[in-house]
C-alpha positions in Angstrom: 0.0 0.0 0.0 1.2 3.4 -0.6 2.5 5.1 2.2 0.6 8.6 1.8 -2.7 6.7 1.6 -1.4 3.9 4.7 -0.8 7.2 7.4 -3.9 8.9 5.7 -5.7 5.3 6.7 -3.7 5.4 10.4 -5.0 8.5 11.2 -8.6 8.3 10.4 -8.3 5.0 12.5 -7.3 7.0 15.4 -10.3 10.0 14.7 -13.1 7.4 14.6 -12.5 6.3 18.1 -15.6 8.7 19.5 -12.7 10.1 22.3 -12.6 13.9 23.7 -11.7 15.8 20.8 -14.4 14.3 18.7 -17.2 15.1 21.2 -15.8 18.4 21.7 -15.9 18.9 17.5 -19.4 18.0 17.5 -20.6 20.0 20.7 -18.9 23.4 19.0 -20.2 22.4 15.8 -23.9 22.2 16.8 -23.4 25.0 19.1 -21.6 27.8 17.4 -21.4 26.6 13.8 -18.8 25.2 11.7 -16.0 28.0 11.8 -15.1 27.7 15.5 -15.4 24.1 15.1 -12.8 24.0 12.0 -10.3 26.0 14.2 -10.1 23.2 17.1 -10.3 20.8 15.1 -6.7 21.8 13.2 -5.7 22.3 16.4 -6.1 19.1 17.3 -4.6 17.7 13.8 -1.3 19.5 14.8 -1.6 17.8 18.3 -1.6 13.5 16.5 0.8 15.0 14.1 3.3 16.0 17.4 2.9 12.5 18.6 3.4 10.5 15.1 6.1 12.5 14.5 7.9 11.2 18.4 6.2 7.6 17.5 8.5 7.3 14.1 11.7 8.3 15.2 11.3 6.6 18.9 10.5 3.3 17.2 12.8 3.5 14.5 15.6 2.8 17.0 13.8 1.1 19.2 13.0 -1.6 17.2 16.0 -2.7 16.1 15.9 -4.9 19.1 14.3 -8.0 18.6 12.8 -8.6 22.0 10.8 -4.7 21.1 9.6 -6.5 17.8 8.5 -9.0 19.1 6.4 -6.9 22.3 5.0 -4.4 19.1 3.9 -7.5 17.2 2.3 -9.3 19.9 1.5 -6.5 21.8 0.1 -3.8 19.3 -1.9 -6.6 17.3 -3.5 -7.6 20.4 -4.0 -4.6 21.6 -5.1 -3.3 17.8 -8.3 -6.5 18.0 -9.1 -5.4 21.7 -9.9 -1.7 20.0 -12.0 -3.6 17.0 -13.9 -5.3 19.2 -14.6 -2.1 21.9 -15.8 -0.5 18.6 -18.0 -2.8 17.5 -19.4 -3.4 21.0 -20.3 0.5 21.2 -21.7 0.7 17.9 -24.7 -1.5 19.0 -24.8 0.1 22.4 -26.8 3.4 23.2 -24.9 6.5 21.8 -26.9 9.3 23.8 -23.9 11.5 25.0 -25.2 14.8 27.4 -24.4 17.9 25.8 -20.8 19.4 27.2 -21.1 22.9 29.0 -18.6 25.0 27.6 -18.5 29.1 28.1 -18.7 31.8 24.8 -16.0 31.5 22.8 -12.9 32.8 22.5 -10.4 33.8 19.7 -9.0 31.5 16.5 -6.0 31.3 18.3 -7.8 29.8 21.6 -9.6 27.7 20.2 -6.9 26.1 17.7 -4.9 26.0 21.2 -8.2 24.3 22.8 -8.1 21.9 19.9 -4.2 20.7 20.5 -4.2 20.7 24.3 -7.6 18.2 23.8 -5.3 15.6 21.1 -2.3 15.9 23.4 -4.0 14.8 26.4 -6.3 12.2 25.1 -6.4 8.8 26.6 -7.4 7.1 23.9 -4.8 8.9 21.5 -2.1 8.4 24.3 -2.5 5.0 24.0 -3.1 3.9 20.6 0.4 5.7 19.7 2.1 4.4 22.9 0.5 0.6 21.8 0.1 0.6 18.9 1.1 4.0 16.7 4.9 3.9 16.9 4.7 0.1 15.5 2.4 0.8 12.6 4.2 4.1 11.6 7.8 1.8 11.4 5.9 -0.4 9.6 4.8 2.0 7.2 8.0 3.3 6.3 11.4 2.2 4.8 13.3 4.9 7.3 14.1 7.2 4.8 13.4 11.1 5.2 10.9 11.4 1.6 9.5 8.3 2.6 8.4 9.8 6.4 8.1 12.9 4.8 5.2 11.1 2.8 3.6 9.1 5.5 3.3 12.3 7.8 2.0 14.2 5.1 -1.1 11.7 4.7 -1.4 11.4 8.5 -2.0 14.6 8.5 -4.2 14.8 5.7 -6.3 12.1 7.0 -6.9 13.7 10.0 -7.6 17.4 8.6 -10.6 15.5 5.9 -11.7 13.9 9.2 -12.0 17.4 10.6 -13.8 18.7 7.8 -16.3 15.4 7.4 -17.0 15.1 11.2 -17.4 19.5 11.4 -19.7 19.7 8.0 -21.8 16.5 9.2 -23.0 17.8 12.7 -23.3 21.0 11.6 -25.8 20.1 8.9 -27.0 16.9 9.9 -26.0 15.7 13.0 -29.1 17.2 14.7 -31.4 14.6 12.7 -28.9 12.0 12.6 -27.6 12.0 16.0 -27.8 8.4 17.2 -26.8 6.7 14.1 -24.3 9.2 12.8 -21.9 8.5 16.0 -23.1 4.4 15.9 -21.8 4.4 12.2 -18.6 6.1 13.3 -18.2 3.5 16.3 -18.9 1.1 12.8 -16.2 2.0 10.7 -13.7 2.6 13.9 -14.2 -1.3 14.3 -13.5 -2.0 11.1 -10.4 0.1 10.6 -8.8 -1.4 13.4 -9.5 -4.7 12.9 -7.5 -4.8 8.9 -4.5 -2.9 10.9 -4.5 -5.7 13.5 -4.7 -8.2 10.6 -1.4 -5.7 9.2 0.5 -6.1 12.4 0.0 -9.6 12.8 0.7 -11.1 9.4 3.9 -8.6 8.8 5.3 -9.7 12.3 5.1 -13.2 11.6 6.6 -12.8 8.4 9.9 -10.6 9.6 10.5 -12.7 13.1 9.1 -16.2 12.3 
């Protein structure tokens, strides 16, 4: 798979995941419209890009020890079909989340910072890239600097169309859709990480069995 389209894949498997940021996109969106929504939402695109960015050139050295390749493979692929199936339980769950108090608005700049502080401290994002990220990203690259260069770049992107998909849907339509729009996200979460576990799993056997 091409490398722009495997971190553009990456990243939308880590949006779907219904964490913090993703609540807080569509409470601002239904709220106060898409434009404030647009600006935290960049700011939290900046925020996974920090992380992938530490993930690839941690892991790069890291594993060139055996006994790490062997703890991502095991590790992140199990860890990778835990998410799937957390997905796929949600989606058939009730998705009724309480609306999120939050005071008038402040500035671009605020709310772009709002939208990084809310990626960097995510639990979920903290751990899929501690699990599972840093493992995928080596994966996903043959070390050099175009070919990172590539994979950040549709990382990045994946996550910005995510912004814009998630911001124009509950602006427009997440009022009506509500219930099923987050289920179907839940949905394709599931689905996303299962074919990366399937990834890790099949490409770890193949390098250390």
């Amino acid at each position: 798979m091409d490398v722009f389209l495997t971190g553009f894949l990456l990243s939308l498997s880590l949006c779907l995941d219904l964490g913090i940021v993703n609540v807080a996109l569509i409470d601002v969106s239904l709220k106060y419209g898409a434009r404030p929504a647009l600006w935290m939402g960049l700011g939290s695109c900046f925020g996974d890009l920090a992380y992938a960015i530490l993930s690839l050139v941690g892991m790069s050295v890291l594993l060139r020890f055996e006994a790490v390749q062997w703890a991502t493979w095991l590790g992140g692929g199990g860890i990778l079909l835990w998410l799937a199936l957390k997905m796929a339980r949600e989606a058939w769950r009730d998705a009724h989340r309480g609306e999120v108090d939050h005071p008038p608005l402040p500035g671009n700049h605020h709310l772009f910072g709002r939208g990084l502080a809310l990626a960097l401290a995510s639990p979920s994002a903290i751990l899929w890239f501690a699990a599972v990220g840093g493992s995928l990203i080596a994966q996903a690259t043959d070390g050099t600097l175009p070919s990172a260069a590539r994979f950040l770049a549709g990382f990045f992107s994946g996550g910005l169309a995510w912004t814009v998909f998630i911001v124009a849907a509950a602006s427009h339509g997440g009022k009506l859709l509500g219930r099923r729009f987050i289920q179907a996200c839940h949905a394709i979460s599931a689905l996303l990480y299962l074919y990366f576990a399937g990834l890790v799993l099949v490409n770890g056997a193949r390098n250390l069995l």
